[in-house]
MARBA-3410 file (N, C-alpha, C, O; in Angstrom, 1 decimal):
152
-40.5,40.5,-27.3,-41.5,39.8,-26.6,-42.5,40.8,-26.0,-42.1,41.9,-25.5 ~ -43.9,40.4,-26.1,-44.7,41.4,-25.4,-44.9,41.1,-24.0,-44.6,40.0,-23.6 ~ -45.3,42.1,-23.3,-45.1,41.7,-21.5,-46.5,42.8,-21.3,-46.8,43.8,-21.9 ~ -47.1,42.1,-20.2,-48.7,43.0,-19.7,-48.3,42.4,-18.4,-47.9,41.3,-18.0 ~ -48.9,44.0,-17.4,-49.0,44.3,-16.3,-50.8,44.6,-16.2,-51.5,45.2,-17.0
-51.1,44.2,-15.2,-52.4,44.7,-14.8,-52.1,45.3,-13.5,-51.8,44.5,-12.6 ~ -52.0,46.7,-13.2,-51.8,47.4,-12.1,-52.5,48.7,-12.0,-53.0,49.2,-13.0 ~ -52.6,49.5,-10.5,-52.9,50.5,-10.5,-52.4,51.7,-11.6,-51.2,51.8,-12.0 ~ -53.1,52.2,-11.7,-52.5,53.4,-12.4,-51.5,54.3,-12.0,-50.8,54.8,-12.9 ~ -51.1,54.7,-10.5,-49.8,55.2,-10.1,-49.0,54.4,-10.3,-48.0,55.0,-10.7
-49.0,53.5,-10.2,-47.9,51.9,-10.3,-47.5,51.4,-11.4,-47.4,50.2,-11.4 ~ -47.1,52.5,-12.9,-47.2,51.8,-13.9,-46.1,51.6,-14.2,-45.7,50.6,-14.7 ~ -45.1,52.9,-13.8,-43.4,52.7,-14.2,-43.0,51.2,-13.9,-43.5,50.4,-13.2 ~ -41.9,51.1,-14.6,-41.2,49.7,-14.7,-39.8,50.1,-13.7,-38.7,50.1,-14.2 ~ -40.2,50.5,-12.5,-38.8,51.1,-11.7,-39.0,49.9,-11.1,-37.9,49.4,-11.5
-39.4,49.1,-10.5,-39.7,47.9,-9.7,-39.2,48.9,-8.2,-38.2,48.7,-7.6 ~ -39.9,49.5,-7.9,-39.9,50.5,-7.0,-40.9,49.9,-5.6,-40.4,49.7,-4.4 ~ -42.2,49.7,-6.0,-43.1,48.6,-4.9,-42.5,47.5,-4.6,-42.7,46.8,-3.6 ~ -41.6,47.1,-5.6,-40.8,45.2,-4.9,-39.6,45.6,-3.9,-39.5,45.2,-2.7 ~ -38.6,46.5,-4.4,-37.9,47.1,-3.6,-38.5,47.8,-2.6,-37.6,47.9,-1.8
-39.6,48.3,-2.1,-40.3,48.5,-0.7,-41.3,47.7,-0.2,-41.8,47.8,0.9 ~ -41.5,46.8,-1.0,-42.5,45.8,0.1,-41.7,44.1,-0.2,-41.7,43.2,0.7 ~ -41.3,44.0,-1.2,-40.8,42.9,-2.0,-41.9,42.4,-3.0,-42.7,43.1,-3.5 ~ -41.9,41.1,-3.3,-42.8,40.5,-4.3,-42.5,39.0,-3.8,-41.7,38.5,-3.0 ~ -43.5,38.5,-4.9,-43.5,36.6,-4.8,-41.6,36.0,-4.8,-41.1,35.1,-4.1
-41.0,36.9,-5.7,-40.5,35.8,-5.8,-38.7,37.2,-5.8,-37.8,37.1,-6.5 ~ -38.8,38.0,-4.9,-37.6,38.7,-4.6,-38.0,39.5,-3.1,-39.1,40.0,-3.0 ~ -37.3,39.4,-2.2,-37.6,40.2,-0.6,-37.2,41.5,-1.3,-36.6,41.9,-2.4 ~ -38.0,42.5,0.1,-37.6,43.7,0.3,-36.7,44.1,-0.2,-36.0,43.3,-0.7 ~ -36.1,45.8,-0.4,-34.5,45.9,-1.0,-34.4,45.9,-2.6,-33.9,46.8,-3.3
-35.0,44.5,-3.2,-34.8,44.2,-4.1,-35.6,44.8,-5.7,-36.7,44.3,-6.0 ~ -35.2,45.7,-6.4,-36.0,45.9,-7.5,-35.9,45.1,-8.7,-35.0,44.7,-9.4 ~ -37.3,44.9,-8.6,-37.9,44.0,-9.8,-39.0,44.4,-10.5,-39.6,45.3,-9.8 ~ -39.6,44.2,-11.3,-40.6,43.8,-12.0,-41.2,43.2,-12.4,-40.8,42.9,-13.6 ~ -42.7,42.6,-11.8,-43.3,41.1,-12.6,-44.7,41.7,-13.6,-45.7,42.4,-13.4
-44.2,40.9,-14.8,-45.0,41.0,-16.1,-45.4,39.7,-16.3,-45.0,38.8,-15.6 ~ -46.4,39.6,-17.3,-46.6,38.3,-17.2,-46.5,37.8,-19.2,-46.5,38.6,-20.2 ~ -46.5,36.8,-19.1,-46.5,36.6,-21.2,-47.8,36.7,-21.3,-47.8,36.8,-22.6 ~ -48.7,36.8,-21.0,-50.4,36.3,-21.2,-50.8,38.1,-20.9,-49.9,38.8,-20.5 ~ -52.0,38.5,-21.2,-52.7,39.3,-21.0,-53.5,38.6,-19.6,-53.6,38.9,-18.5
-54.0,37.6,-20.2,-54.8,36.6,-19.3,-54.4,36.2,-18.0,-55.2,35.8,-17.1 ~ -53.3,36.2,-18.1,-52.4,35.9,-16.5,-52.1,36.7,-16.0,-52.0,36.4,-14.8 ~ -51.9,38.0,-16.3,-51.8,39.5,-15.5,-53.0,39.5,-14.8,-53.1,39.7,-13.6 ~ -53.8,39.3,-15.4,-55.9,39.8,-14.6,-55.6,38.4,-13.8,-55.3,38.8,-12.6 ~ -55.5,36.9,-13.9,-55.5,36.0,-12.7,-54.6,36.4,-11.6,-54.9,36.4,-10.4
-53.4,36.9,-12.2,-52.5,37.1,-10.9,-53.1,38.2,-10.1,-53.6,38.1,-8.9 ~ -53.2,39.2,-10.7,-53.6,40.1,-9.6,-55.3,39.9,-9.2,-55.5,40.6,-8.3 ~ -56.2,39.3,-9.6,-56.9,38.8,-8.9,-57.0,38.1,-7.4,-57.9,38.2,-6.6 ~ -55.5,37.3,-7.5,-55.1,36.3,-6.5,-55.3,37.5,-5.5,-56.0,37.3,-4.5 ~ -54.7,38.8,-5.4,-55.1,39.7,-4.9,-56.3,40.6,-3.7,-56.3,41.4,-2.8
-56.9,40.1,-4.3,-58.2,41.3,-4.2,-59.3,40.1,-3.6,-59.4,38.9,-3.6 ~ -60.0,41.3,-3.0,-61.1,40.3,-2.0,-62.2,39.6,-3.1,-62.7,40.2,-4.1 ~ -62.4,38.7,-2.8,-63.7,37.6,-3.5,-64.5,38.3,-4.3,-64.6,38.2,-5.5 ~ -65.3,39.1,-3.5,-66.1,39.9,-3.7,-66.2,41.1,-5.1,-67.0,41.4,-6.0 ~ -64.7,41.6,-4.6,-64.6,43.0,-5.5,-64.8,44.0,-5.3,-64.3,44.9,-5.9
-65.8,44.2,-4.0,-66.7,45.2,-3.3,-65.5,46.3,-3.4,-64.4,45.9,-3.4 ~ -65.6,47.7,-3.5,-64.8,48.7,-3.0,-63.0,48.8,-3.4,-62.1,49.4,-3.0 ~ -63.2,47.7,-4.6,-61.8,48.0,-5.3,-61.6,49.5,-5.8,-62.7,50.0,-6.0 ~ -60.7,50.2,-6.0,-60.5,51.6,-6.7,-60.7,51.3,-8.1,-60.6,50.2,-8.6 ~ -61.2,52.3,-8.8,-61.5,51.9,-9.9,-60.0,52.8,-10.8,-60.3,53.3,-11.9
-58.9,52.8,-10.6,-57.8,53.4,-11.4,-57.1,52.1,-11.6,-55.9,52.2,-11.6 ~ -57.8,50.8,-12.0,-56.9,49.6,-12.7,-56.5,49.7,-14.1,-57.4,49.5,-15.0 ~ -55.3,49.9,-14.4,-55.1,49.8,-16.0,-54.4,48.4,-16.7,-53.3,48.0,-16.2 ~ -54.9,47.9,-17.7,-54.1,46.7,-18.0,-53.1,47.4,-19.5,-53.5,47.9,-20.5 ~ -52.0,47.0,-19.1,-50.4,47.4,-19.9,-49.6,46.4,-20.5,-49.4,45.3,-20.0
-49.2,46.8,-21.3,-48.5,45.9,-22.4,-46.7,46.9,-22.6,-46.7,48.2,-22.7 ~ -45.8,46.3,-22.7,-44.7,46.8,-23.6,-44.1,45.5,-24.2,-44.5,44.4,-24.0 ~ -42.8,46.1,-25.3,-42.2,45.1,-25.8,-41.2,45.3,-25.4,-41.0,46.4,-25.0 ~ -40.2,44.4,-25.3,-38.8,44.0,-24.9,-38.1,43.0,-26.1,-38.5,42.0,-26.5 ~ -37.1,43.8,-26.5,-36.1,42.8,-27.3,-35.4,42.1,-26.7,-34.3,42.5,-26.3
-36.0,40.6,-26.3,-35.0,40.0,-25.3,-35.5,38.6,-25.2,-36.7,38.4,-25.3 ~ -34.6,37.8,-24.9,-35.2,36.3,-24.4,-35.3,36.1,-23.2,-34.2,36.4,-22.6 ~ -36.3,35.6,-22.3,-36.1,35.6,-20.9,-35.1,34.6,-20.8,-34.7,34.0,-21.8 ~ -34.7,34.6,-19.3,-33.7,33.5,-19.1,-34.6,32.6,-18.2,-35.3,32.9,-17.2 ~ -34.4,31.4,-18.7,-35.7,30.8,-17.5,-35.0,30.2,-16.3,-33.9,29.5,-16.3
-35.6,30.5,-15.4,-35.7,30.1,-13.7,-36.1,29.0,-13.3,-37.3,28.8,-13.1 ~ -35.0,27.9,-12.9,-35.4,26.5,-12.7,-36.7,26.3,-11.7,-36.9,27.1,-10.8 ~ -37.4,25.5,-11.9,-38.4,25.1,-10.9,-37.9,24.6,-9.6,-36.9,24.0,-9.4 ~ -39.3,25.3,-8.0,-38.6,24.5,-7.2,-39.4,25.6,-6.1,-40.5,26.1,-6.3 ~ -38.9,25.6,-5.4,-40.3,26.1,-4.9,-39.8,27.6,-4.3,-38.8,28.2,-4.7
-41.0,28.1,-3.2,-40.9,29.7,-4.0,-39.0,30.7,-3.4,-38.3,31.6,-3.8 ~ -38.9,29.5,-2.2,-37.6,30.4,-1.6,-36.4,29.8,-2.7,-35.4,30.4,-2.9 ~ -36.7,28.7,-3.0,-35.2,28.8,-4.0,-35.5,29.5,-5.1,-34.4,29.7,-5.7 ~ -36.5,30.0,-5.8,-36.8,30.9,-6.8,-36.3,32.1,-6.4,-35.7,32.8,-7.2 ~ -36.7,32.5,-5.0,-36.5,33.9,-4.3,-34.3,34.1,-4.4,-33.6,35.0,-4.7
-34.2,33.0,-4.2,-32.9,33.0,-3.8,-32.3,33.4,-5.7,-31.6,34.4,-6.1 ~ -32.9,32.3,-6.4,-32.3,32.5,-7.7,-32.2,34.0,-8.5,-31.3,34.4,-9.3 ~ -33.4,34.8,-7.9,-34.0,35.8,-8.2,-33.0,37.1,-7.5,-32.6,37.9,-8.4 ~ -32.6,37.2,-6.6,-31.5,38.0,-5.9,-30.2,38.0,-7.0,-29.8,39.1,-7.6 ~ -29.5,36.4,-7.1,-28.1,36.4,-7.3,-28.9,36.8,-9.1,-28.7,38.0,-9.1
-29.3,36.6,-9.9,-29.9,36.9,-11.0,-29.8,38.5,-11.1,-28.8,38.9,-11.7 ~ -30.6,39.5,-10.5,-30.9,40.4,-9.9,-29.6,41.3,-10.0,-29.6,42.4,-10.7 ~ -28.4,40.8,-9.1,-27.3,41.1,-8.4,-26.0,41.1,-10.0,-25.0,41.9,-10.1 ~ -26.4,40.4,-10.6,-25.2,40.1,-11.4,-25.6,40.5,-12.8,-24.8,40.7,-13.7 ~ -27.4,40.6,-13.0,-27.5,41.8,-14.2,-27.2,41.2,-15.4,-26.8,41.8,-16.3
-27.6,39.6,-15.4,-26.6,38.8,-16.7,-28.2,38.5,-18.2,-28.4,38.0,-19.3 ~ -29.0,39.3,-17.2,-30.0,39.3,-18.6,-31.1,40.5,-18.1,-31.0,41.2,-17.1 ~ -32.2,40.7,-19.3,-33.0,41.9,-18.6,-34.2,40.7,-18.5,-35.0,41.2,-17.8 ~ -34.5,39.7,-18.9,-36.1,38.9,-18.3,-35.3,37.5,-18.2,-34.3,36.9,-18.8 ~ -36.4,37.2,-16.9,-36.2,36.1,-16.2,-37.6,35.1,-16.6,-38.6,35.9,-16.7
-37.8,34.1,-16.8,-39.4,33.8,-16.8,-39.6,32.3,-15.8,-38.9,31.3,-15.8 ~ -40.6,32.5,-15.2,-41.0,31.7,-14.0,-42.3,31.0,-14.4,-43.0,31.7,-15.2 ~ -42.6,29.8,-14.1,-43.5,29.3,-14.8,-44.6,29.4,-13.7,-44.4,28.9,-12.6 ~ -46.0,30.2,-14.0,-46.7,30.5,-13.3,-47.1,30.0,-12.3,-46.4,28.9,-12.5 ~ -47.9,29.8,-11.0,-48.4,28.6,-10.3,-49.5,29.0,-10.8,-50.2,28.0,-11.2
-50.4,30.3,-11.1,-51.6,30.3,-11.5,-52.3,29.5,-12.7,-53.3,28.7,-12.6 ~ -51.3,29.9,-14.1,-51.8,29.1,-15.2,-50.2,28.4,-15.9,-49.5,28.9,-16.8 ~ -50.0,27.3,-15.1,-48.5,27.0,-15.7,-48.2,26.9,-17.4,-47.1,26.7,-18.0 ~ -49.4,27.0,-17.9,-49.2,27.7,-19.7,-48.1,28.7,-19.6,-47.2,28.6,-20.4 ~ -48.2,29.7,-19.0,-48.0,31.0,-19.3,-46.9,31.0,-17.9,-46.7,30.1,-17.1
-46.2,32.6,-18.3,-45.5,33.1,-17.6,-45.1,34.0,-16.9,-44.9,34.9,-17.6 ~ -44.6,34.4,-15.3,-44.3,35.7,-14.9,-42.9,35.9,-15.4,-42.1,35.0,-15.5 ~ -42.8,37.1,-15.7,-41.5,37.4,-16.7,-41.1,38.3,-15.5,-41.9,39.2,-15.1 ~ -40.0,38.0,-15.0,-39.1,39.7,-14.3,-38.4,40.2,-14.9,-37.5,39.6,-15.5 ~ -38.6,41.4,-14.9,-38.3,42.1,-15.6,-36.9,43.0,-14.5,-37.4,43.5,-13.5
-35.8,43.2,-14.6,-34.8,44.1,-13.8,-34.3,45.1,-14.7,-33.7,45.0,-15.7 ~ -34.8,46.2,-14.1,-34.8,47.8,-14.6,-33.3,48.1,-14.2,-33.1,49.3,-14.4 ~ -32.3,47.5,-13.8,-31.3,48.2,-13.1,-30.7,47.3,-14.2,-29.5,47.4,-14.2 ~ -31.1,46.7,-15.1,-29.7,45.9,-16.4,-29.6,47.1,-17.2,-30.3,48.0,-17.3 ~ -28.4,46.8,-17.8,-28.2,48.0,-19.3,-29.0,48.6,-19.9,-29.2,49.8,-20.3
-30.0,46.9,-20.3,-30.6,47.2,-21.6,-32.2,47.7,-21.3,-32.9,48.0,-22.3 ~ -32.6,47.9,-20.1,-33.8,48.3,-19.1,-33.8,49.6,-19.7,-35.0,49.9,-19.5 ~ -33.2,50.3,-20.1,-33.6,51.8,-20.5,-34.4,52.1,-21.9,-35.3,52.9,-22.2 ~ -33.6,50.8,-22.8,-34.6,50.7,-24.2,-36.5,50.4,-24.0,-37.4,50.6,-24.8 ~ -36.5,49.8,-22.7,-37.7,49.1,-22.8,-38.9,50.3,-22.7,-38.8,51.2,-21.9
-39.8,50.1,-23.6,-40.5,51.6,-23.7,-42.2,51.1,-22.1,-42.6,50.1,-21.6 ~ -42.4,52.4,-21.9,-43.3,52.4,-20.9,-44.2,51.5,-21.2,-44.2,51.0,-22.3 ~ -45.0,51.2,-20.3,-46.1,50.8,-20.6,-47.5,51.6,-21.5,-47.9,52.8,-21.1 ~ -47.9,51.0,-22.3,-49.4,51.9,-23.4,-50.4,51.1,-22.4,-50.2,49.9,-22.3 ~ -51.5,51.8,-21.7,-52.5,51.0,-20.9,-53.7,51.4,-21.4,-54.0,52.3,-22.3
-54.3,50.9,-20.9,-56.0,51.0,-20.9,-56.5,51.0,-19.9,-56.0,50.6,-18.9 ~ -57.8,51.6,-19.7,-58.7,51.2,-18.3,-58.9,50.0,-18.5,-59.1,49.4,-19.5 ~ -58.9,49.4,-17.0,-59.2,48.2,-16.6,-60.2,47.9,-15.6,-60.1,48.1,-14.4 ~ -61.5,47.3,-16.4,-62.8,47.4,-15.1,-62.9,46.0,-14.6,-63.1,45.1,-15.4 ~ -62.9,45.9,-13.7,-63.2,44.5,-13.0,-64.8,43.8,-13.6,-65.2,42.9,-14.3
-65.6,45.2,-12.6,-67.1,44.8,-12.6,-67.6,44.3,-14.3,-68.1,43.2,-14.5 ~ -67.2,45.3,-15.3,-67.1,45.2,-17.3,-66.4,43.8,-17.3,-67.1,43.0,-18.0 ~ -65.6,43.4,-16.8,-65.0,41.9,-16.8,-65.2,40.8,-16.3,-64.7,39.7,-16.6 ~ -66.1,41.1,-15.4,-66.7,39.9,-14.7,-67.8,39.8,-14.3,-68.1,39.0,-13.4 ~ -68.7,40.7,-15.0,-70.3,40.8,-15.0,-71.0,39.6,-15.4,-70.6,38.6,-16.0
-72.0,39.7,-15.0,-73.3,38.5,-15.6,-73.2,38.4,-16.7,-73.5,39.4,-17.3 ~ -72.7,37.2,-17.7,-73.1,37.2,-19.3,-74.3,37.5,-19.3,-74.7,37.5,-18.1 ~ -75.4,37.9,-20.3,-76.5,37.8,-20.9,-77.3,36.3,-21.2,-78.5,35.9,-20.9 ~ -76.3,35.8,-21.8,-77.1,34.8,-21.9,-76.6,33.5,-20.7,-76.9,32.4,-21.2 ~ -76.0,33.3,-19.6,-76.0,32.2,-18.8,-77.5,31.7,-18.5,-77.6,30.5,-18.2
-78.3,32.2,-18.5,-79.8,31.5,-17.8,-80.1,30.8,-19.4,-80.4,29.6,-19.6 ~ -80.0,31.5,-20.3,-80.1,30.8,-21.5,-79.4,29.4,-21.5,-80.1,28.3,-21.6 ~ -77.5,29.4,-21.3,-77.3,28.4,-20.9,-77.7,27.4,-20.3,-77.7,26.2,-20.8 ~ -78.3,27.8,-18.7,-78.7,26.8,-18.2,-79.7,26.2,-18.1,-80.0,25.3,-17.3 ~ -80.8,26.9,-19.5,-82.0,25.9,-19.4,-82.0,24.8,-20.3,-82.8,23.8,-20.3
-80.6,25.0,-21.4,-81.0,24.0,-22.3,-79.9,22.6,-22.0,-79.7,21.5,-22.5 ~ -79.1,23.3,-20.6,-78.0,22.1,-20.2,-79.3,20.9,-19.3,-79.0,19.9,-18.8
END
């Protein structure tokens, strides 16, 4: 299965190292995890949800990452976010798979996949291969929108 992160460039390891000190959506503090997403497209929405409106003064060290994982996620009943949190611990705790998949709230097509680096099989999973990742290059003025809007 392929998995993409859109994150800073220090932040690329799959230690789930920032969830375990700050926590995440869907595991508290303490807890290491990793959220990947199935979509390329849903990594850039989620961490959007992020970042001010604007964009103004973002760092420019965003890279968007991809690895593969031999594995099937285990999916994560629906329900809202503290019983996901709760599911996500005993999940976590017992190590009975390496991906979990959560059905987005951003684009419920697609999925946040957690990823737990502390299962067995977390050591096969190769790094992330990134790229630069430019906001401003991604969400610039098309060229032709004024075009569009004269003939709508």
């Amino acid at each position: 299965m392929k998995l993409w992160r859109l994150t800073r460039a220090p932040f690329v390891a799959l230690d789930g190292a920032g969830a375990e000190k700050f926590g995440s959506r869907y595991a508290p503090p303490g807890e290491a995890v990793v959220s990947l997403a199935s979509e390329a497209g849903l990594a850039v929405l989620v961490t959007m949800r992020y970042l001010p409106r604007d964009l103004a003064g973002i760092t420019d060290d965003y890279v968007l990452g991809w690895t593969e994982a031999d594995a099937i996620p285990e999916r994560v009943p629906s329900g809202p976010d503290e019983a996901i949190r709760e599911w996500t611990v005993k999940w976590l705790a017992e190590r009975r798979s390496l991906l979990a998949a959560v059905a987005s709230k951003v684009l419920p097509e697609a999925d946040v996949v957690l990823f737990n680096p502390r299962h067995p099989d977390a050591a096969a999973v190769a790094p992330l291969t990134t790229r630069p990742f430019d906001f401003a290059e991604c969400l610039h003025r098309p060229p032709m929108l004024d075009s569009y809007r004269r003939t709508a």
